[in-house]
Phi, psi and omega in degrees: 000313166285336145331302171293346175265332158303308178311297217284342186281334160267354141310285186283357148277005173288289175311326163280349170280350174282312175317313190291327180309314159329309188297326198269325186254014145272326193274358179202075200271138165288138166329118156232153197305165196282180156199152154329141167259045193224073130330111195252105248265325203277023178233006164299163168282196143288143194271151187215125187293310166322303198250355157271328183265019148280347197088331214281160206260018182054065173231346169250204211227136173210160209271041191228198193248020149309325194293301184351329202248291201303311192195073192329314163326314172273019188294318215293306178330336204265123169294155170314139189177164176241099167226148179265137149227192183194145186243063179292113145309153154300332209248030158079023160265147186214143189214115189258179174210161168218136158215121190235111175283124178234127204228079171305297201247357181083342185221002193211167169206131151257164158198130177235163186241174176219173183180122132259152186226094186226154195185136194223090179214184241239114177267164200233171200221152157323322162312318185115329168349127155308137155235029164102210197251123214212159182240131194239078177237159205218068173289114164238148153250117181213178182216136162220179201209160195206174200151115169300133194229005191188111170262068199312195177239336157277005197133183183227169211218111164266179152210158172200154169224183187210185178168120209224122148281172160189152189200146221243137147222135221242113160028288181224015186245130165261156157179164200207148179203192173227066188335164133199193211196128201225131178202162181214159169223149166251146201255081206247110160070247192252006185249129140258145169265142169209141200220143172189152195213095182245182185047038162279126180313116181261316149187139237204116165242035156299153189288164186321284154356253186318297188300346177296323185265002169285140174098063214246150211243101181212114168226163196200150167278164136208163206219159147247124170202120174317122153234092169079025184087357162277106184277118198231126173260146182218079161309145182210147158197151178240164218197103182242112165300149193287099182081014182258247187201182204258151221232185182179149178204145170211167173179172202226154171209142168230160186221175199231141188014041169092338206262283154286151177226163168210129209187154167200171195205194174181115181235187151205090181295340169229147204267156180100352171265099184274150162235162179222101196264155156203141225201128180233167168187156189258127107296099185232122188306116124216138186092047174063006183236164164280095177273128178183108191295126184236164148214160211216116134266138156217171203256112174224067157067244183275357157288347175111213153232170185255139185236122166295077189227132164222145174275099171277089172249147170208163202300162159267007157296156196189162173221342191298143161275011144298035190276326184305330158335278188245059196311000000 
């Protein structure tokens, strides 16, 4: 008995040490350096509330209807769901999302996303300098499949691939192309590796700029671990732009009776850019599914900052080992 009253009292002092981390990194946030705005825009995700406000560089594997976008591999891990989100800047950037996951057999999964972008805002230099006015519009679409192919004795072994239209319009430049995406994880006890290699050209009339950032490299740990039913997810990824340089991002989430959540991060998702996420969210059983509300603030430099809210329902059937999550 006392063993047990010792777990849950640094179980919930864990959490109330997260809140306050939370707390502290909205009420204080550090300077961040400024960055160009001519952003190349076709490598945001779909926004997910969930995997920005751990921070991560979109390279791990987490138990939501994130993989579709993040890592097809990580699709077969996902239950069937629906989630909508949406990304507001202060400065009138707005990032809308759809994403729907079908998880039949337990051992294969699809999932397809939908993502708009759009944004009419004042462009800025590393310096601080104005460079006028600049505009933005962004449509992707894509569909991916994911499948376990190895049932190991040490783990298990996915693949997935994707394939995405977008079609860009840069101020005064249009282009449209045709993406794809490869990707694999390995699954050992409460640890997945996940390695992918996206937003490869199949074919691209985009202007230099934007094509320059294609063909992109992300890999990530993600780790689990129970205390009494308390979850603590502690995600890492790295992110090598193709011939740039190498970006990186982790956070932690913990949840309080299967229910509340809670996370914070810190990434750089393009380099010379930092972000600082902090996040709360609900899990709730009703109509025989699984419901469930995230929010996300972060501090993204010279965009200000951005708010983050996606909406979920997903089925209650599972295979995910993440079940301590998404009961």
């Amino acid at each position: 008995m006392g063993n047990y009253s010792s777990i849950l009292m640094k179980r919930q002092y864990g959490f109330i040490a997260l809140i306050l981390t939370i707390l502290a990194v909205v009420l204080y946030l550090p300077k961040i350096d400024a960055m160009t705005a001519a952003v190349p825009i076709t490598t945001l995700p779909v926004p997910n509330a969930r995997l920005l406000g751990m921070g991560i560089s979109y390279g791990t594997v987490l138990d939501d209807a994130s993989m579709s976008d993040s890592n097809p591999a990580g699709l077969p891990y996902v239950r069937s769901a629906v989630q909508a989100g949406s990304r507001y800047f202060n400065n009138d950037l707005l990032l809308l999302g759809f994403t729907m996951v079908y998880n039949a057999s337990n051992t294969d999964a699809f999932g397809v996303s939908m993502q708009r972008f759009s944004t009419s805002i004042d462009r800025v230099s590393l310096n601080g300098h104005a460079e006028g006015k600049m505009s933005i519009e962004n449509v992707r679409l894509q569909a991916a499949y994911g499948k376990i192919i190895a049932d190991l004795a040490r783990g298990e072994v996915s693949i997935g691939s994707s394939i995405a239209y977008v079609d860009l319009t840069h101020t005064k430049t249009r282009g449209s192309g045709v993406l794809c995406g490869i990707g694999g994880v390995y699954t050992y006890n409460a640890m997945k590796i996940s390695v992918r290699y996206k937003d490869i050209p199949v074919f691209l009339t985009l202007n230099e700029r934007a094509v320059h950032y294609f063909g992109i490299l992300e890999y990530g740990i993600t780790y689990q671990w129970d205390i009494n039913k308390s979850v603590s997810l502690l995600p890492v990824a790295g992110t090598q732009y193709h011939g740039t340089a190498i970006t990186f991002g982790g956070g932690v989430e913990m949840c309080y009776r299967d229910m509340i959540f809670a996370r914070c991060g810190f990434s750089q998702p393009i380099p010379g850019f930092t972000q600082l996420s902090s996040g709360i969210g609900i899990l709730y059983g009703i109509l025989g599914s699984d419901f469930r509300c995230d929010y996300t603030l972060t501090a993204t430099g010279a965009f200000g900052f951005s708010h983050t809210i996606t909406v979920s329902i997903i089925a209650l059937s599972s295979n995910s080992v993440f079940s301590g999550i998404s009961k």
